[in-house]
Backbone as a ProteinNet text record, in pm:
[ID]
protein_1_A
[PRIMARY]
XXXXXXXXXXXXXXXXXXXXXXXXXXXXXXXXXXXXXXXXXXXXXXXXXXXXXXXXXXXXXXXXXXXXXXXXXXXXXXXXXXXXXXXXXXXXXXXXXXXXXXXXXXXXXX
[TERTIARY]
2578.2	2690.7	2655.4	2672.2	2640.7	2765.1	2703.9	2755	2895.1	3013.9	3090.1	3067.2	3113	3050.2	3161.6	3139.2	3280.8	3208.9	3308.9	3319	3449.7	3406.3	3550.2	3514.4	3688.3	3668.3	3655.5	3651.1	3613.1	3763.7	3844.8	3983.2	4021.8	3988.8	3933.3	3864.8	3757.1	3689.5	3730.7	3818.6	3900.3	3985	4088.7	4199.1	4110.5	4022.8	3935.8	3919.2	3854	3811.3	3959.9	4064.1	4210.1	4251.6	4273.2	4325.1	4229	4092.8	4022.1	4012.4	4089.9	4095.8	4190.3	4311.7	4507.4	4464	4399.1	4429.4	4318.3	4230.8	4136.5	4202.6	4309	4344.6	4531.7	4561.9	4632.5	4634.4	4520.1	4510.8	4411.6	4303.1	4132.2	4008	3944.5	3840.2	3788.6	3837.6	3784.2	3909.4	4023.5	4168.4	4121.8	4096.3	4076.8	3965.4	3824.2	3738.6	3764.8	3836.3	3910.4	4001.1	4071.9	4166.2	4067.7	3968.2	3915.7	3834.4	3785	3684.7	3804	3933.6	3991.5	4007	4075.2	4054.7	3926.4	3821	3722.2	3656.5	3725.8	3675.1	3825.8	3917.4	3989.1	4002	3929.9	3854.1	3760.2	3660.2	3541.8	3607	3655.4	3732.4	3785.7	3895.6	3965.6	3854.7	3715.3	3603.6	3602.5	3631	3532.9	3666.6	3822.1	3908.6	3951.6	3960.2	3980.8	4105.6	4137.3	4244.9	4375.7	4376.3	4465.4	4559.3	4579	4686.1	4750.6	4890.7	5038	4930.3	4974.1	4924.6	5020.3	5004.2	5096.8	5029.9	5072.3	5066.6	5131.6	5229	5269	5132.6	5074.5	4951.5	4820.4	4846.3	4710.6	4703.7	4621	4628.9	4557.7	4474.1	4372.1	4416.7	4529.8	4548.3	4619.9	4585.5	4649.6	4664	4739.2	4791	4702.9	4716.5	4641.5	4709.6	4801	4911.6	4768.8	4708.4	4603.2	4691.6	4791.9	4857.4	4933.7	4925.5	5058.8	4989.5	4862.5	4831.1	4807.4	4832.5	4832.4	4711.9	4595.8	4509.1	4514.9	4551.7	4532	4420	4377.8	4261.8	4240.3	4170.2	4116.5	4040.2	4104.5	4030	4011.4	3847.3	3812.8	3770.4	3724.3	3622.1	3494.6	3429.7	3300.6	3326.8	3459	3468.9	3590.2	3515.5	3667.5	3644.1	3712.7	3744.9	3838.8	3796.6	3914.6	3993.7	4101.5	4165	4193.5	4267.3	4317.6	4363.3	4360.9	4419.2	4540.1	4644.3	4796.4	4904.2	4925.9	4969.3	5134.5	5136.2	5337.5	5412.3	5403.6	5556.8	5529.5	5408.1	5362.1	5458.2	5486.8	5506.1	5431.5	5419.3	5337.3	5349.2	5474.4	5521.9	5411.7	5480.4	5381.7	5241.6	5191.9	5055.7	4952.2	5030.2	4955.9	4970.6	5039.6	5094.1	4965.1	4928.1	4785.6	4646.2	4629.4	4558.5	4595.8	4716.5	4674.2	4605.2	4723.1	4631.9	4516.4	4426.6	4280.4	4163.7	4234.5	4181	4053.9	3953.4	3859	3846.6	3794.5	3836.9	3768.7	3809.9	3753.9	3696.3	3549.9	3508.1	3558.5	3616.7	3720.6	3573.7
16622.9	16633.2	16566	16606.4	16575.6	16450.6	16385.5	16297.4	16304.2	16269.9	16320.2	16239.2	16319.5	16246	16125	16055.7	15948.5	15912	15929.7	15894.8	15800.3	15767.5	15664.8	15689.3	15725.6	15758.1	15653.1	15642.7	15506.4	15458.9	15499	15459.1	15371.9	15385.3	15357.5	15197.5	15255.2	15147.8	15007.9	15059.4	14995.9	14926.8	14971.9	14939.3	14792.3	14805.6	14715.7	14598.1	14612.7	14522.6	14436.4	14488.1	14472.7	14397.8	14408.5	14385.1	14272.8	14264.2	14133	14021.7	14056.1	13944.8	13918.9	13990.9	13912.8	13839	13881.6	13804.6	13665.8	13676.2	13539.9	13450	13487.5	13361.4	13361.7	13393.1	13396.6	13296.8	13376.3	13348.8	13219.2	13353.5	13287.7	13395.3	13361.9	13475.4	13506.1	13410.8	13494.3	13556.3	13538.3	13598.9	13721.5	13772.6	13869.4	13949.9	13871.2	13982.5	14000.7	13993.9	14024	14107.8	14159.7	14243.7	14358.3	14328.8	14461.7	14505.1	14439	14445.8	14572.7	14536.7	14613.9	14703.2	14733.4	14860.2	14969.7	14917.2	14988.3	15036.1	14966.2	14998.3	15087.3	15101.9	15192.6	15357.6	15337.1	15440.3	15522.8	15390.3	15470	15575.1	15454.7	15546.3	15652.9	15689.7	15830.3	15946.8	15864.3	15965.3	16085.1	16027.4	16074.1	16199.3	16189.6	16308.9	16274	16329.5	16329.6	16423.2	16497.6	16607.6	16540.1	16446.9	16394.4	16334.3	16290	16201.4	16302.2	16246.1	16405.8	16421.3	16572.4	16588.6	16568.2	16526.8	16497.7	16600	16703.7	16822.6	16791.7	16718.1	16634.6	16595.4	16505.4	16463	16537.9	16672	16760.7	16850	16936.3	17019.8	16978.7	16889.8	16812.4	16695	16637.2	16459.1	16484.1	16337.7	16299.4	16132.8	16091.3	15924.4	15887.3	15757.3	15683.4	15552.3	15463	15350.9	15252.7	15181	15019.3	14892	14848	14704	14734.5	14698.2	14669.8	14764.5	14851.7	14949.8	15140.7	15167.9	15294.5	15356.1	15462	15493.1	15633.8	15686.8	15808.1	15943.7	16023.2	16061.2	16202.2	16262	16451.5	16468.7	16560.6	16551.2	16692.2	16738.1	16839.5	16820.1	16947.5	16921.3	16856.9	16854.8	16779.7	16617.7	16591.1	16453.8	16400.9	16307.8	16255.8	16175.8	16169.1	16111.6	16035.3	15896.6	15818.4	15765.4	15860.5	15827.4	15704.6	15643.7	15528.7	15464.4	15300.6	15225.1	15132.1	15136.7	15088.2	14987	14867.7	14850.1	14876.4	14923	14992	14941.4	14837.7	14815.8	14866.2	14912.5	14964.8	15093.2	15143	15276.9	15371.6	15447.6	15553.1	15635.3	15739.7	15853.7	15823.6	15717.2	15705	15712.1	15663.7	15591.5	15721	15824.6	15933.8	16033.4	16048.3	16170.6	16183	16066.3	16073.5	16086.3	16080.1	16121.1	16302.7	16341	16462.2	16526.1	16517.1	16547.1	16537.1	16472.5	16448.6	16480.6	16516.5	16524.7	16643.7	16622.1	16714.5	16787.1	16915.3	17031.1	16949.6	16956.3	16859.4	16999.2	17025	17110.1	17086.9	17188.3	17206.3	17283.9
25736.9	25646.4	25513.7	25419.6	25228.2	25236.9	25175.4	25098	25010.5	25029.4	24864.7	24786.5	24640.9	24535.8	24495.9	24457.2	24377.5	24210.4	24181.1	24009.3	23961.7	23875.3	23827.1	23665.9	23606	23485.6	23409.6	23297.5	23200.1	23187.8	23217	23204.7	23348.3	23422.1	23526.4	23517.6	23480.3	23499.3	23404.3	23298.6	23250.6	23326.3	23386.4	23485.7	23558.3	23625.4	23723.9	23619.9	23502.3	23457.9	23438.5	23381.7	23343.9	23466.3	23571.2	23721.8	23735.3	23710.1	23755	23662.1	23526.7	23405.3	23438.1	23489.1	23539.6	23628.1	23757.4	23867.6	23829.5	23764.3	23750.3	23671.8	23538	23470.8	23556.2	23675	23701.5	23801.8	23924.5	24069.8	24044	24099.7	24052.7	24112.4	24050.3	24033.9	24201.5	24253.8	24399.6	24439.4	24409	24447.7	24368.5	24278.5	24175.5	24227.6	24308.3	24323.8	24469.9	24600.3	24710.2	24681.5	24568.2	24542	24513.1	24409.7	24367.6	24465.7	24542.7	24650.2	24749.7	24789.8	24873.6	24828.6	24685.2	24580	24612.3	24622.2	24608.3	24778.3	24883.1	24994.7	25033.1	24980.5	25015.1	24915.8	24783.4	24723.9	24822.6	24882.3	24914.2	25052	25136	25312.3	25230.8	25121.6	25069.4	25058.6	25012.4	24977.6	25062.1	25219.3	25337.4	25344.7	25277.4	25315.6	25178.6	25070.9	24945	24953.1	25006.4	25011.9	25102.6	25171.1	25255.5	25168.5	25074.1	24977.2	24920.6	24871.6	24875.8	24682.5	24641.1	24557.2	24410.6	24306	24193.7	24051.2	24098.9	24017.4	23846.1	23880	23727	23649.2	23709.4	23605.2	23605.9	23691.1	23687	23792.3	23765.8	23906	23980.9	23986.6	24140.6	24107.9	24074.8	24064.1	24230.2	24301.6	24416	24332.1	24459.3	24445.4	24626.9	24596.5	24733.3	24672	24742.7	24734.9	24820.8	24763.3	24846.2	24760.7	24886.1	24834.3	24710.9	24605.3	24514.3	24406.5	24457.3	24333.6	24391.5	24254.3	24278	24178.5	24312.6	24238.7	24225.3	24106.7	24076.4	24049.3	24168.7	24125.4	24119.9	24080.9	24106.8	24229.1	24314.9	24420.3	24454.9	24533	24547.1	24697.7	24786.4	24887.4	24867.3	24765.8	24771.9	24694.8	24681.1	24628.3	24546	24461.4	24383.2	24286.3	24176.1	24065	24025.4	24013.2	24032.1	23871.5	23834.2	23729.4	23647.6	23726.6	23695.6	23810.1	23796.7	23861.5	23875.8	23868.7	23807.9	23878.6	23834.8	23969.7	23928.4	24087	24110.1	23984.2	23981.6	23846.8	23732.4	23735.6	23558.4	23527.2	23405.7	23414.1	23393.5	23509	23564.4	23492.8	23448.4	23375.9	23257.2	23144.6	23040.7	23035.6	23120.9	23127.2	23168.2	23280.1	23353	23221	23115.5	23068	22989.6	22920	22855.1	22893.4	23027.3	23117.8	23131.1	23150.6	23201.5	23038	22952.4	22826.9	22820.4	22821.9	22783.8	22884.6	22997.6	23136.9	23099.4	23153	23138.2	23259.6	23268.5	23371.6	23468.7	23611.2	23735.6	23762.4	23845	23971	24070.2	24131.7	24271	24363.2
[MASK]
++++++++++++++++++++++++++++++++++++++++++++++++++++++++++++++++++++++++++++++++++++++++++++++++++++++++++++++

């Protein structure tokens, strides 16, 4: 069985860096890299069924949601993989934040 692919958009990778600068001058940098650490091992398990999360046709035609703890990761998902949009946590507003994403969204391979 192939591999799926995972990608994370630069908006994305934004979000992470964002989420690990709150929780370090907040928590502390090991509270901060245990959060992103779960973030990213519940990215990778979605890899293995990328199609299983309800789909949110609002922010795209391959965006799904996947809820890990108090964040929501928004991504494009195909059979051979996934693209991970953004990372948000629940109280943010979503509406705003996704609308500029679907705009700019570059065509995903399904």
């Amino acid at each position: 069985m192939r591999a799926r692919s995972l990608t994370y958009a630069p908006a994305a990778l934004a979000d992470i860096a964002e989420i690990h600068a709150y929780l370090s001058a907040r928590a502390s940098a090991s509270v901060a890299d245990r959060v992103i650490a779960r973030l990213r091992a519940a990215i990778r398990a979605r890899r293995e069924i990328p199609l299983l999360s309800p789909p949110r046709p609002e922010y795209g035609e391959h965006c799904r949601l996947l809820i890990a703890g108090s964040y929501a990761i928004y991504y494009n998902a195909a059979p051979s993989g996934m693209e991970v949009l953004r990372i948000l946590h629940v109280a943010r507003d979503r509406d705003s934040i996704m609308s500029g994403v679907q705009e700019n969204a570059e065509p995903f391979a399904a």
